[in-house]
C-alpha positions in Angstrom: -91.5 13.7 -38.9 -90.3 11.9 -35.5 -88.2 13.8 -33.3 -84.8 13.2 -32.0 -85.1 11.5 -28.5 -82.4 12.8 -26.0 -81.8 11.1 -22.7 -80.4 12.7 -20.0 -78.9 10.6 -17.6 -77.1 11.3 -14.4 -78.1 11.4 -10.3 -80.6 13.7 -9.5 -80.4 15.8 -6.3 -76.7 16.5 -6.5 -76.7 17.3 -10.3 -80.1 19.7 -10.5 -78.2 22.6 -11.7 -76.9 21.0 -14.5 -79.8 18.9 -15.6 -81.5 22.4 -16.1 -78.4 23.6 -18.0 -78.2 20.7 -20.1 -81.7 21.1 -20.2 -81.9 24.7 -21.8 -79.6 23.5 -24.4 -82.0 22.0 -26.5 -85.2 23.7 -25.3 -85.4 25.9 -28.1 -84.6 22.8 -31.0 -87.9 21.9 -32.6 -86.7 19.0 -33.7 -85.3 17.4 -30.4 -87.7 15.5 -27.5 -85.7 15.3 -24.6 -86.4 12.5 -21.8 -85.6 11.3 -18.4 -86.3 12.1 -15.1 -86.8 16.2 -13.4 -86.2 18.3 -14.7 -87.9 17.1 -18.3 -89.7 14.6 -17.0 -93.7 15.7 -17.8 -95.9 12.5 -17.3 -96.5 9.6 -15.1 -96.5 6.4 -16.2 -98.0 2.8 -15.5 -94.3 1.0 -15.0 -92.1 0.7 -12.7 -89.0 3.3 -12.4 -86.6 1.2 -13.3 -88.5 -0.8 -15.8 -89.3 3.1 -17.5 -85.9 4.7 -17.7 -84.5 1.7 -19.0 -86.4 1.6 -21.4 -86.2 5.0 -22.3 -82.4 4.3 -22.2 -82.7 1.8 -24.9 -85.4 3.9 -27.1 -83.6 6.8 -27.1 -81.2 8.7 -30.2 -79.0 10.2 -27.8 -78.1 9.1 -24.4 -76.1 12.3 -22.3 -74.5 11.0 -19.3 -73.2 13.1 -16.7 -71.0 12.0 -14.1 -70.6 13.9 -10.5 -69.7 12.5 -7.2 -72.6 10.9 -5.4 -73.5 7.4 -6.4 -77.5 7.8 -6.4 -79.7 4.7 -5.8 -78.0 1.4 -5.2 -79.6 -1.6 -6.8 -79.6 -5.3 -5.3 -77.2 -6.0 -8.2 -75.1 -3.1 -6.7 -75.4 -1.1 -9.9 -77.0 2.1 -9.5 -80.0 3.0 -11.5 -78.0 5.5 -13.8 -75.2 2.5 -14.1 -78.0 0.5 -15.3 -79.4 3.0 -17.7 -76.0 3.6 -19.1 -75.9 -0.4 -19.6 -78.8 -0.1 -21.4 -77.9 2.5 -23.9 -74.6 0.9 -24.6 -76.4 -2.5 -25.4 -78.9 -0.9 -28.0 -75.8 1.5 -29.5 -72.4 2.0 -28.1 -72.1 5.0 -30.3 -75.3 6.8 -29.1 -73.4 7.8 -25.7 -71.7 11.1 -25.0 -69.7 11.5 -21.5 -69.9 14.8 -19.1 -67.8 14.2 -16.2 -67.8 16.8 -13.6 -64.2 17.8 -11.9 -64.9 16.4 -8.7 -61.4 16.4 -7.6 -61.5 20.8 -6.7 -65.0 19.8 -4.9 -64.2 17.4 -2.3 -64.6 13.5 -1.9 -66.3 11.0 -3.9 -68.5 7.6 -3.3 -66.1 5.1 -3.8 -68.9 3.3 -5.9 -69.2 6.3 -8.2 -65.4 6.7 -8.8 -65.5 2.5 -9.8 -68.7 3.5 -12.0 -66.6 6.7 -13.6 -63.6 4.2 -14.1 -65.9 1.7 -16.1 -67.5 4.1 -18.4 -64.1 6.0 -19.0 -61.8 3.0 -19.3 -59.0 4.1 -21.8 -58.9 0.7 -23.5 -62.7 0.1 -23.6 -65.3 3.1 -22.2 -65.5 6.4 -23.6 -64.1 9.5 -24.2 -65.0 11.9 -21.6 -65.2 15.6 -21.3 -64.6 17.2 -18.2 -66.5 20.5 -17.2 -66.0 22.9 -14.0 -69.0 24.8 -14.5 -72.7 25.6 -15.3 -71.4 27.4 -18.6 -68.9 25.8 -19.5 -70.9 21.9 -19.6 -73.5 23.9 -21.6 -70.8 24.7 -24.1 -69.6 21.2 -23.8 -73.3 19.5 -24.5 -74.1 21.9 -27.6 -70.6 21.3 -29.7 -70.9 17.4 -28.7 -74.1 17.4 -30.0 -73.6 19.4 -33.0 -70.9 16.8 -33.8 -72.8 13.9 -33.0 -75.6 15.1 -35.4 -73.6 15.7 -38.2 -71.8 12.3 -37.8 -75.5 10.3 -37.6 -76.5 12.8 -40.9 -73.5 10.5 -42.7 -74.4 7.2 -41.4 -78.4 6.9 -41.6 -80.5 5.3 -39.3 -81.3 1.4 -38.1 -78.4 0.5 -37.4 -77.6 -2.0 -34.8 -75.0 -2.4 -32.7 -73.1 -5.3 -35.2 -73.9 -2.6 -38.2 -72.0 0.3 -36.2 -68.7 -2.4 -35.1 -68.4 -3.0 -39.3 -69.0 0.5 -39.8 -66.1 1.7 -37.7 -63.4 -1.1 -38.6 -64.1 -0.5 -42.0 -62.7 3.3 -40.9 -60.3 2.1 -39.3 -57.2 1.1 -41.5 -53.4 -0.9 -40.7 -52.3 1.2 -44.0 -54.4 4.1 -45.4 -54.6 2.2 -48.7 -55.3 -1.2 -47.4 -58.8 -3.1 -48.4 -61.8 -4.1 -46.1 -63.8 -7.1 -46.2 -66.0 -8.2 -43.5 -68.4 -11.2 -43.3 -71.6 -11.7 -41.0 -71.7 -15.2 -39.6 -74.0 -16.6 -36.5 -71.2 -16.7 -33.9 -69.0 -13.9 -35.3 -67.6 -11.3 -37.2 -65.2 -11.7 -39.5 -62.8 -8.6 -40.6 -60.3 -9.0 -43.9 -57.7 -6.8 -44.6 -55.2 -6.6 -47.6 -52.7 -4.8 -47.5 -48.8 -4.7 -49.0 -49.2 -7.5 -50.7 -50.5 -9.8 -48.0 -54.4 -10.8 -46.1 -55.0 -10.5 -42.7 -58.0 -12.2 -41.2 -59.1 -11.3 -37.4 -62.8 -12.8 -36.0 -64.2 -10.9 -33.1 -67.3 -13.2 -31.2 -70.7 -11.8 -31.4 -71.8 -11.9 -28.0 -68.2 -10.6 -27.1 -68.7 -7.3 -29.5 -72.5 -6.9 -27.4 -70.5 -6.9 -24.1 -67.6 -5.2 -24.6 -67.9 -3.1 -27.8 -65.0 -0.5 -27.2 -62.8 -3.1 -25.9 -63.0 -5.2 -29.1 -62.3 -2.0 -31.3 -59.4 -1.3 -29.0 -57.8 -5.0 -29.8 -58.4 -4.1 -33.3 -56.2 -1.6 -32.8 -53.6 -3.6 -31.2 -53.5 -6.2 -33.7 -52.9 -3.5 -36.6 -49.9 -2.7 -35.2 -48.7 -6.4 -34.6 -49.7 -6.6 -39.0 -47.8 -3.4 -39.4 -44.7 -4.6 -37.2 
């Protein structure tokens, strides 16, 4: 039976202390393989870094980002390296991603690339709900009842699932009226979502490519057009 793989992703140096707390979370779960750089990395490998944790971004069950001041390794792109791991995982599964930000504001200033990073991945309308931790302890806390939820979420939903079957899967959830019908239909260029409701049909088609790029965005103008159906 395969393990769960668990990415840890976050700057290095800066964040040791809670790497090794995050770390100890899951050091005792049989069934867990957690990956990523020190403190868990345990191997050396014939790829380049980037090409490696990428990867391992992509591969991976559950991707664990934390979020602290510094802005770590600048690419040419101007992404850093965790930025591009992050981009990675949220290509492969946007719902594979938990947020851990640290409360930088009580510990001085911060990289001006990391708070533009922070901003991206916890965008109201389209990143991710965040939780925010002032300690050691209390992000330990934080990581074990997110992943506890997580896990019995992905116990309900099965596994294989690409990033089209998880965008069906959640507007099917989500509901204008709690009695309305879903329909939804797979073409090559897009998605198409049907709702009946109160006696009328509501159609909405959300592009392919545009779900792939910005999957939390197109979930939030799902949203928005419920309420324009609703009135």
């Amino acid at each position: 039976m395969g393990k769960i793989k668990v990415m840890l992703s976050s700057t290095v140096q800066d964040l040791e202390e809670e790497r090794k707390a995050v770390k100890s979370v899951f050091d005792n779960i049989e069934f867990i393989e957690l990956i990523g750089v020190d403190p868990v990395n345990d191997s050396s490998y014939g790829i380049s870094s980037r090409m490696k944790t990428a990867k391992m971004a992509r591969d991976c069950d559950l991707y664990l980002l934390i979020l602290g001041k510094e802005f770590g390794l600048e690419l040419p792109s101007g992404k850093s390296a965790t930025e591009i791991e992050f981009d990675e995982a949220m290509r492969d599964d946007p719902t594979k991603i938990l947020v851990f930000k640290e409360n930088y504001e009580s510990s001085g200033m911060i990289d001006q690339r990391q708070k533009d990073f922070i901003d991206k991945v916890c965008n109201y309308y389209s990143g991710y709900w965040r939780s925010t931790f002032q300690n050691i302890d209390e992000l330990r806390q934080l990581v074990l009842n997110s992943f506890v939820n997580w896990i019995k979420e992905r116990a309900d939903i099965g596994e294989n699932l690409n990033y089209l079957d998880h965008f069906v899967r959640i507007a099917k959830q989500m509901k204008p009226e709690p009695n309305a019908t879903v329909c939804y239909k797979l073409a090559k260029d897009f998605v198409e979502l049907e709702y009946g409701f109160f006696g009328k049909t509501c159609i909405m088609h959300f592009d392919r490519e545009k779900v792939y790029k910005d999957f939390w965005g197109c979930i939030s103008e799902l949203q928005e057009q419920f309420e324009i159906w609703i009135g």
